[in-house]
TORPA-4810 file (N, C-alpha, C, O; in nm, 3 decimals):
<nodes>
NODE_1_-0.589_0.552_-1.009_-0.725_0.576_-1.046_-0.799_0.444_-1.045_-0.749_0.334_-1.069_X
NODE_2_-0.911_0.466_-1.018_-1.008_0.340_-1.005_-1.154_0.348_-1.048_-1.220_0.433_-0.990_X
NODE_3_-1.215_0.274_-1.138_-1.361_0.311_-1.153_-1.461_0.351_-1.097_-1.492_0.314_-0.984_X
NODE_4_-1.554_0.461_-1.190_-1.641_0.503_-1.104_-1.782_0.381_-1.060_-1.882_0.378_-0.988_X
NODE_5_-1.722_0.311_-1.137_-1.826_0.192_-1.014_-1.804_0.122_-0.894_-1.859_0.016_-0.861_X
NODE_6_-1.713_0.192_-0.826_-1.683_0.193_-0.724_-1.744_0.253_-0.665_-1.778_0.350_-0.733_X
NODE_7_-1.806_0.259_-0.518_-1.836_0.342_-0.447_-1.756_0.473_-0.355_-1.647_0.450_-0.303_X
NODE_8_-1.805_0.573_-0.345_-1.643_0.645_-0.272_-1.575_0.607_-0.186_-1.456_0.579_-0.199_X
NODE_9_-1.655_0.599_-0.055_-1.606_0.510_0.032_-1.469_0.356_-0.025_-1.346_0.353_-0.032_X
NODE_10_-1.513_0.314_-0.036_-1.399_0.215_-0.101_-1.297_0.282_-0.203_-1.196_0.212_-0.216_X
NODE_11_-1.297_0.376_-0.265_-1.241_0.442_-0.366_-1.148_0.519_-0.259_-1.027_0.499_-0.245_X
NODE_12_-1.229_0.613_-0.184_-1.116_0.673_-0.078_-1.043_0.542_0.011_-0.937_0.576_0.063_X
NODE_13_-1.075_0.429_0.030_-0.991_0.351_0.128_-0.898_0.273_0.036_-0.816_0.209_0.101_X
NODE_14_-0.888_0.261_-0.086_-0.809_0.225_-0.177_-0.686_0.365_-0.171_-0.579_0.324_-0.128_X
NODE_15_-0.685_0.483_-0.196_-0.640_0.602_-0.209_-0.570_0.568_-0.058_-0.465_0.505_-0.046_X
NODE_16_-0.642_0.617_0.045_-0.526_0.567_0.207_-0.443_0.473_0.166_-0.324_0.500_0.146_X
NODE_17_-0.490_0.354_0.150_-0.392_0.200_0.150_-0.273_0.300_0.067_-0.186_0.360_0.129_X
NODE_18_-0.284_0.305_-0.048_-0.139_0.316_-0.162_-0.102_0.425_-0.114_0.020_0.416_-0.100_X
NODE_19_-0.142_0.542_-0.075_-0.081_0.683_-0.038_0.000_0.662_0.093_0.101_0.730_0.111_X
NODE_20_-0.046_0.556_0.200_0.051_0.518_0.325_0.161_0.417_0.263_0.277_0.417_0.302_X
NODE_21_0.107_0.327_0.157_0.218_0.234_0.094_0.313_0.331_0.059_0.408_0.317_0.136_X
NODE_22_0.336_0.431_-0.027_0.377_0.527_-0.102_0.497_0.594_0.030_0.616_0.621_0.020_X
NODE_23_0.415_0.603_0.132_0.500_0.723_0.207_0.574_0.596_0.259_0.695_0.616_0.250_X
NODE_24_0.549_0.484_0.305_0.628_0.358_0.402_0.751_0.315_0.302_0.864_0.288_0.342_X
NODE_25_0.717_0.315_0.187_0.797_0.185_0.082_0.851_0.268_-0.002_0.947_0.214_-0.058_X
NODE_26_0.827_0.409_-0.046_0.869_0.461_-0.143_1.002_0.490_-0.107_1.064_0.463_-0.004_X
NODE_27_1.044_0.565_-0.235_1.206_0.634_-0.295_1.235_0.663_-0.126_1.312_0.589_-0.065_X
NODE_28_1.172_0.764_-0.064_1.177_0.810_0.056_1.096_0.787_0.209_1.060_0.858_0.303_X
NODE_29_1.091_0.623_0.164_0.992_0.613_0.253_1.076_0.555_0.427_1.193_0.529_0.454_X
NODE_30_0.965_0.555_0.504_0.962_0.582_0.633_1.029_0.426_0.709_1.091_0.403_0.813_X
NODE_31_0.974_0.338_0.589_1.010_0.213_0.669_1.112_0.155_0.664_1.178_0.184_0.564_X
NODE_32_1.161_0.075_0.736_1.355_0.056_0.805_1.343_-0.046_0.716_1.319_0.043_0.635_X
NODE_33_1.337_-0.140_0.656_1.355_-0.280_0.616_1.366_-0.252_0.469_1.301_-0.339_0.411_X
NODE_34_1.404_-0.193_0.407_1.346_-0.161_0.232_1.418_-0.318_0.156_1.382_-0.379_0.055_X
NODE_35_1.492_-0.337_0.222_1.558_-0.418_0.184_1.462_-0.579_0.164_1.484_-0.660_0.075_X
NODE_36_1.363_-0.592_0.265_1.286_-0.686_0.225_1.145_-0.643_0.140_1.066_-0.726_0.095_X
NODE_37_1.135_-0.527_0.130_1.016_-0.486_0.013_1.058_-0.356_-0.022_1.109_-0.273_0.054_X
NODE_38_1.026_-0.337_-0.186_1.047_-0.216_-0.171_0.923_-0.175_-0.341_0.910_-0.234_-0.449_X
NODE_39_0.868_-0.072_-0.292_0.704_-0.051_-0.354_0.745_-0.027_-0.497_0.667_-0.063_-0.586_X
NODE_40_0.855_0.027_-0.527_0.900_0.091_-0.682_1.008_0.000_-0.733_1.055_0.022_-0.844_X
NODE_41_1.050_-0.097_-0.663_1.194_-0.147_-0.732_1.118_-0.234_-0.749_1.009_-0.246_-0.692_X
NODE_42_1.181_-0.328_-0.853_1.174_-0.470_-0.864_1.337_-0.531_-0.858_1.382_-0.614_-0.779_X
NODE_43_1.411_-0.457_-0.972_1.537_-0.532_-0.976_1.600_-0.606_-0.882_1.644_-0.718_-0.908_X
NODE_44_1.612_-0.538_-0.740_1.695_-0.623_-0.650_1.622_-0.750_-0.647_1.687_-0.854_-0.652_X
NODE_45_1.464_-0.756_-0.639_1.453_-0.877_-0.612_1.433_-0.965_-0.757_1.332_-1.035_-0.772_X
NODE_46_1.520_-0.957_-0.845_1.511_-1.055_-1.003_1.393_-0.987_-1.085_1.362_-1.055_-1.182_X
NODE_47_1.327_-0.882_-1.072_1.233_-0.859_-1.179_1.267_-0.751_-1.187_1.359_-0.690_-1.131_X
NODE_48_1.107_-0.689_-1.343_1.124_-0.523_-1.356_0.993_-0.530_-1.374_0.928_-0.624_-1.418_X
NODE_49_0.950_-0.407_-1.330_0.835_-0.331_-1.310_0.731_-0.446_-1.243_0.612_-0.438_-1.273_X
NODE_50_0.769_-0.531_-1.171_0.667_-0.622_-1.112_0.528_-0.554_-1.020_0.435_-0.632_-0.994_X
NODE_51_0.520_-0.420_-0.977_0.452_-0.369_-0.890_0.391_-0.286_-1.048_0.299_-0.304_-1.128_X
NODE_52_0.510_-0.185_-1.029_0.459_-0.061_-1.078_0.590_-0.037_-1.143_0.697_-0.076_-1.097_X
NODE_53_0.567_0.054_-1.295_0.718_0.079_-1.328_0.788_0.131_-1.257_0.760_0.193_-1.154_X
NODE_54_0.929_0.103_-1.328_1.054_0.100_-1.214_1.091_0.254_-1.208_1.165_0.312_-1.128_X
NODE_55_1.001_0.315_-1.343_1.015_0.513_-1.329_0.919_0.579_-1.193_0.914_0.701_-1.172_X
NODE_56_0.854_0.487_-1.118_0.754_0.586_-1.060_0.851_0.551_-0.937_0.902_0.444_-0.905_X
NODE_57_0.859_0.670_-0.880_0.871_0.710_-0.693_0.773_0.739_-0.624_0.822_0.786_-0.521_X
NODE_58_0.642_0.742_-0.612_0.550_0.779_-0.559_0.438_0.793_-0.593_0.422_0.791_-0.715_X
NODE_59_0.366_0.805_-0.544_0.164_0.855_-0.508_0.197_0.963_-0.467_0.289_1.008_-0.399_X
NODE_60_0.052_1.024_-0.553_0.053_1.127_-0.536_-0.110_1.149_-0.537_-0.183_1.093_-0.618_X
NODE_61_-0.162_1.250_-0.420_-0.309_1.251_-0.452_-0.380_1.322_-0.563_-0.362_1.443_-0.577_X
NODE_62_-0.466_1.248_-0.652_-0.489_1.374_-0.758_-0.548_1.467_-0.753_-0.545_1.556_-0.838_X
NODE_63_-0.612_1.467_-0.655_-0.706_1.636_-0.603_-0.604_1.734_-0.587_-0.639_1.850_-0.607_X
NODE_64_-0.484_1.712_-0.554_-0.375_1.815_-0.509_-0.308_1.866_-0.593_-0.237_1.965_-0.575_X
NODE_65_-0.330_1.777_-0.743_-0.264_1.858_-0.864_-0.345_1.916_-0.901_-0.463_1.909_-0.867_X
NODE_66_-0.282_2.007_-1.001_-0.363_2.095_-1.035_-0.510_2.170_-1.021_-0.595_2.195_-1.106_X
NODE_67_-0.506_2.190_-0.908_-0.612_2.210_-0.842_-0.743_2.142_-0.841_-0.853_2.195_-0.835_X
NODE_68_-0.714_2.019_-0.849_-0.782_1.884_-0.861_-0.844_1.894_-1.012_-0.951_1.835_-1.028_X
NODE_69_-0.795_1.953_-1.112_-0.886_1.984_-1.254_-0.811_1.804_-1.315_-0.787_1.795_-1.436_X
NODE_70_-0.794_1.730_-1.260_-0.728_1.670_-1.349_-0.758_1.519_-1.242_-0.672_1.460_-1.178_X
NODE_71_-0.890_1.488_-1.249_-0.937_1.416_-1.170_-1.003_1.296_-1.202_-1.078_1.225_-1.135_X
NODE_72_-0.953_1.285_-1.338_-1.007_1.169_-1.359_-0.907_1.117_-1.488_-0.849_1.195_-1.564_X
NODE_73_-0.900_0.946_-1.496_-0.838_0.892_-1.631_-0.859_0.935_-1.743_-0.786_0.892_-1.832_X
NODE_74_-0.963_1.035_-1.778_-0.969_1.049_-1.928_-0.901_1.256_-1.922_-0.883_1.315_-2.029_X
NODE_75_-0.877_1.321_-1.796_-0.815_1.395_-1.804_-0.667_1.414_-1.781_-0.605_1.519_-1.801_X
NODE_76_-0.612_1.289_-1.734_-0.503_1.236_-1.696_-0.436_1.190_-1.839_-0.316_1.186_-1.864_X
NODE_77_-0.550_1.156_-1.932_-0.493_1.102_-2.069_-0.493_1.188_-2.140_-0.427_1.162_-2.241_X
NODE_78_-0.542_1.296_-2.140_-0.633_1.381_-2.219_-0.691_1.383_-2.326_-0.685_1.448_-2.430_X
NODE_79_-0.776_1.265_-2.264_-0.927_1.191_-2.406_-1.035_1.319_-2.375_-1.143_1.325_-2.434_X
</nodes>
C-alpha cells in the first residue's frame, strides 16, 4: 500500500514493479539465480527481514481480495 498522495498512475507503476518482483524472486518465482537475490529471504545472505519479513511469500493484488472491499490501509487494519 502506498499513499493517497500519490497519483494513480505512479501508484499503479509501483503495484507492476513489486507484483513482477513477487512473481521473479518469490517462494515460487520464475527467476533461475535465487541464489544471488532472493525477495523474501534474508538469512542466506547474514540478515532477517532485511526486505520484507521473512513470513511473507508474496504480493498479492488487493483489488483481487475480497472483492477489492479491502482496499485500503485502514481496511487492511481494520481502523
Amino acid at each position: 500500500m502506498t499513499s493517497l498522495a500519490r497519483d494513480e498512475e505512479l501508484r499503479n507503476k509501483y503495484k507492476t514493479l513489486l507484483l513482477m518482483m513477487s512473481s521473479d524472486f518469490g517462494d515460487d518465482g520464475t527467476a533461475t539465480s535465487t541464489d544471488i537475490f532472493q525477495l523474501f529471504e534474508s538469512v542466506p545472505f547474514g540478515g532477517q527481514n532485511l526486505l520484507f519479513s521473512e513470513e511473507t511469500v508474496m504480493f498479492k493484488d488487493i483489488n483481487t481480495v475480497a472483492g477489492g472491499t479491502r482496499n485500503s490501509y485502514y481496511t487492511w487494519a481494520g481502523l
